[in-house]
C-alpha positions in Angstrom: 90.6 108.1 115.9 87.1 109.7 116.3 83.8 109.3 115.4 81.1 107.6 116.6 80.4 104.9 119.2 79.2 102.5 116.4 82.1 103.3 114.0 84.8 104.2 116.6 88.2 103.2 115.3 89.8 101.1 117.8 93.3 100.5 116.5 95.9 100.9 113.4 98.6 99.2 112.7 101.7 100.4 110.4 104.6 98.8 109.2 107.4 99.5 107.0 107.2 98.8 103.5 109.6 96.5 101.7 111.4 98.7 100.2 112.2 100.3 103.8 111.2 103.8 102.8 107.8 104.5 103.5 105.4 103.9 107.1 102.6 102.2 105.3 98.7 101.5 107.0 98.9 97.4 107.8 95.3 97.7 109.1 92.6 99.5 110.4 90.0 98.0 113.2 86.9 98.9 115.5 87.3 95.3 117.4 86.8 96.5 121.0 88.8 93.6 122.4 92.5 94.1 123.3 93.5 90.4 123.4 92.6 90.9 119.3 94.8 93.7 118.8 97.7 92.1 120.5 97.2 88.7 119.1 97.4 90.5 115.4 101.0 92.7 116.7 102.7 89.3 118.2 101.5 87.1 115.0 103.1 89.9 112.3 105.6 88.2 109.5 107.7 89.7 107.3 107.5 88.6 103.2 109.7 85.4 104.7 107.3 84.9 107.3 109.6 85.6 110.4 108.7 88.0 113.2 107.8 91.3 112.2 107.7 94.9 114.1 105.0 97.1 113.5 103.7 100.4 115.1 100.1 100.6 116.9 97.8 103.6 118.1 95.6 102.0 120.3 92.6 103.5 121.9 92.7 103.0 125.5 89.6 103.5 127.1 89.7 103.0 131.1 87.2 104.3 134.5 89.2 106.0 137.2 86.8 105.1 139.7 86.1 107.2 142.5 83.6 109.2 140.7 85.9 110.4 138.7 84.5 109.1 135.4 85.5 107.1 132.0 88.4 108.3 130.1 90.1 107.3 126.7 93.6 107.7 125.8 96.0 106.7 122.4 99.0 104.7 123.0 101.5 105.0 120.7 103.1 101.4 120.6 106.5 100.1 119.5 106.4 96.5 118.7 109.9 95.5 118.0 109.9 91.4 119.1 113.6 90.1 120.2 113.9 88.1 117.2 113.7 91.0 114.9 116.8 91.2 112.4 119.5 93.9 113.5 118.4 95.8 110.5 114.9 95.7 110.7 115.2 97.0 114.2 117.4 99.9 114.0 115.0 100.9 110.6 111.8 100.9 113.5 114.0 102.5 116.0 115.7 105.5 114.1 111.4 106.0 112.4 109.8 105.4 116.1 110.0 109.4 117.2 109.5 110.7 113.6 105.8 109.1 113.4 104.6 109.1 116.8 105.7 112.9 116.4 103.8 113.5 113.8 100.3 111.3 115.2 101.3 113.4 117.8 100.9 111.0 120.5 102.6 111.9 123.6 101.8 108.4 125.5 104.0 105.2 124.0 105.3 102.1 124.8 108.3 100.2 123.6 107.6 96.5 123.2 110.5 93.9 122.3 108.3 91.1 124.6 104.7 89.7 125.0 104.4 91.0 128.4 105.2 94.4 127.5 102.1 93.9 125.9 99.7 92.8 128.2 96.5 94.4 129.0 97.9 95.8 132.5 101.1 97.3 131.4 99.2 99.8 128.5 96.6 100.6 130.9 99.2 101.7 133.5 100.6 103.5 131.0 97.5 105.6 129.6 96.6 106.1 132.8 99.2 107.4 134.3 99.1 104.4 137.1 95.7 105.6 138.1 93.5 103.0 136.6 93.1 98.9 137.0 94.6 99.0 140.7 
């Protein structure tokens, strides 16, 4: 997730294909707005259009204050909603580790509800707590 400002990638989504073998690219995106992003993770549907999980690397980009300048983190995010079939979720959980291993993102978040979502709780989380108090 680098580049330019102009082109910056801001977010991709994956999901599990079908055929529940592969982690494929759902989408890529340079929309700056986080209520975006999460809008697209809690409106996912599977091919029968119930609730879907997906993964997310999110770019989160946050001021410490202080003087101690801007900084920018990725947060590896689990969305697995509570409606999720049993199968579909333990497919996402026993694949979570594997890929954010090898994006090798250090910094995640498990999600099965909208406010473990929410603007505030992945700041806290990139941030260690330091930013948005």
């Amino acid at each position: 997730m680098s580049g330019n400002k102009a082109t910056k990638t801001k977010f991709i989504i994956f999901k599990i294909a079908d055929n529940k073998r592969e982690v494929v690219i759902d989408e890529v995106s340079q929309e700056e707005d986080y209520e975006v992003f999460r809008s697209k993770l809690e409106a996912a549907k599977d091919s029968k259009g119930n609730p879907a999980p997906r993964y997310a690397v999110y770019d989160v980009e946050y001021d410490l204050g202080g003087g101690e300048g801007k900084r920018s983190k990725i947060v590896f995010i689990s969305w697995v909603p509570s409606e999720t079939p049993t199968l579909w979720s333990m497919i996402y959980a026993s694949t979570r580790e594997n890929l954010k291993n090898a994006l090798n993102i250090h910094t995640s978040i498990h999600a099965d509800d909208k406010s473990d979502i929410e603007w505030k709780t992945v700041l806290a989380e990139a941030s260690g707590g330091k930013a948005g108090k």
